[in-house]
C-alpha positions as CSV (number, residue, x, y, z in Angstrom):
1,X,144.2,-16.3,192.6
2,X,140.3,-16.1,193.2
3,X,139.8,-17.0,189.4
4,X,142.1,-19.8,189.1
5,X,139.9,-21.1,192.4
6,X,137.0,-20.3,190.9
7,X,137.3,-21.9,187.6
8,X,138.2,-25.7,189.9
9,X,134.7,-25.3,191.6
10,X,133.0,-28.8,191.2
11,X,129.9,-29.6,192.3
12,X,129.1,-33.5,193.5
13,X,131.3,-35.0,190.1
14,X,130.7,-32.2,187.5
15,X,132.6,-29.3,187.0
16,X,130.7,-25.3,187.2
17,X,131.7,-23.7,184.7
18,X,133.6,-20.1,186.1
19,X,131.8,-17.0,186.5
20,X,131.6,-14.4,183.6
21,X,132.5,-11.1,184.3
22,X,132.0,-7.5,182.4
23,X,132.5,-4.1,182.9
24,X,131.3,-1.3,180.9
25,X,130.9,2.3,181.4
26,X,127.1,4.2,182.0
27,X,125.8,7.4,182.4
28,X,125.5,6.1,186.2
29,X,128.9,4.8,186.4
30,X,131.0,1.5,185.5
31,X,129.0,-1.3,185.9
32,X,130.5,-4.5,186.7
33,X,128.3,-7.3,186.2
34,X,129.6,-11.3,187.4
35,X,127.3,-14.6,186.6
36,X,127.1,-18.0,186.3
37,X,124.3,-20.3,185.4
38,X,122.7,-19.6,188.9
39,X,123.6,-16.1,189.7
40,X,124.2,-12.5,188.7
41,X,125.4,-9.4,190.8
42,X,125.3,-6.1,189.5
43,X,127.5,-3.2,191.3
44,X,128.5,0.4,189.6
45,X,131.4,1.9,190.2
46,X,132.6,5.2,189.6
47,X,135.9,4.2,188.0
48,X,137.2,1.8,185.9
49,X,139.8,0.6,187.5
50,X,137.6,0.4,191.1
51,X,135.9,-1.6,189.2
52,X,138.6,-3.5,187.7
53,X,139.7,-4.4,191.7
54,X,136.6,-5.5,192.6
55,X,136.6,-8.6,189.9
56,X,139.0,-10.8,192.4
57,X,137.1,-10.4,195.5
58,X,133.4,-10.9,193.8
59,X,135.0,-13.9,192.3
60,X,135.8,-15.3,195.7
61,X,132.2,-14.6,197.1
62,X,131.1,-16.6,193.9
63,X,133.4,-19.3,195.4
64,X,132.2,-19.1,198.6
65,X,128.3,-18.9,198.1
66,X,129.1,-21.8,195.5
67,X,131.0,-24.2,198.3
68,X,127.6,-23.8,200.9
69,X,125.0,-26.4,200.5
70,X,121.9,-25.6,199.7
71,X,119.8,-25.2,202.8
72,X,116.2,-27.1,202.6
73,X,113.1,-25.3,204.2
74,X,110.2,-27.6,205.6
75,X,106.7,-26.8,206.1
76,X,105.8,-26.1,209.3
């Protein structure tokens, strides 16, 4: 569900393309790595499949950090 919502994200009238997503395995663990063009998270893991779980929901906080305007800071 999160990645069909993620992959209708629009932005003003373009489209975002969906975040990519990998996992491989480390000497430190299995690394899952998720990024679009304007951010990446890391996060190890010490299975596969933990790993494997966690896709959905760091798919939806891509979704959710992506639907917050951008906040603009003034000078004081």
């Amino acid at each position: 569900m999160a990645l069909a919502m993620a992959q209708r994200i629009m932005v003003g009238t373009s489209a975002v393309s969906p975040p990519r997503h990998s996992i491989a395995q480390t000497e430190q663990g299995w690394v899952l790595v998720i990024q679009d063009e304007n951010c990446s998270v890391m996060q190890v893991f010490s299975t596969a499949s933990s790993a494997r779980r966690a896709v959905d929901r760091m798919l939806e906080f891509f979704h959710t950090m992506s639907a917050q305007s951008p906040r603009v800071r003034k000078a004081a």
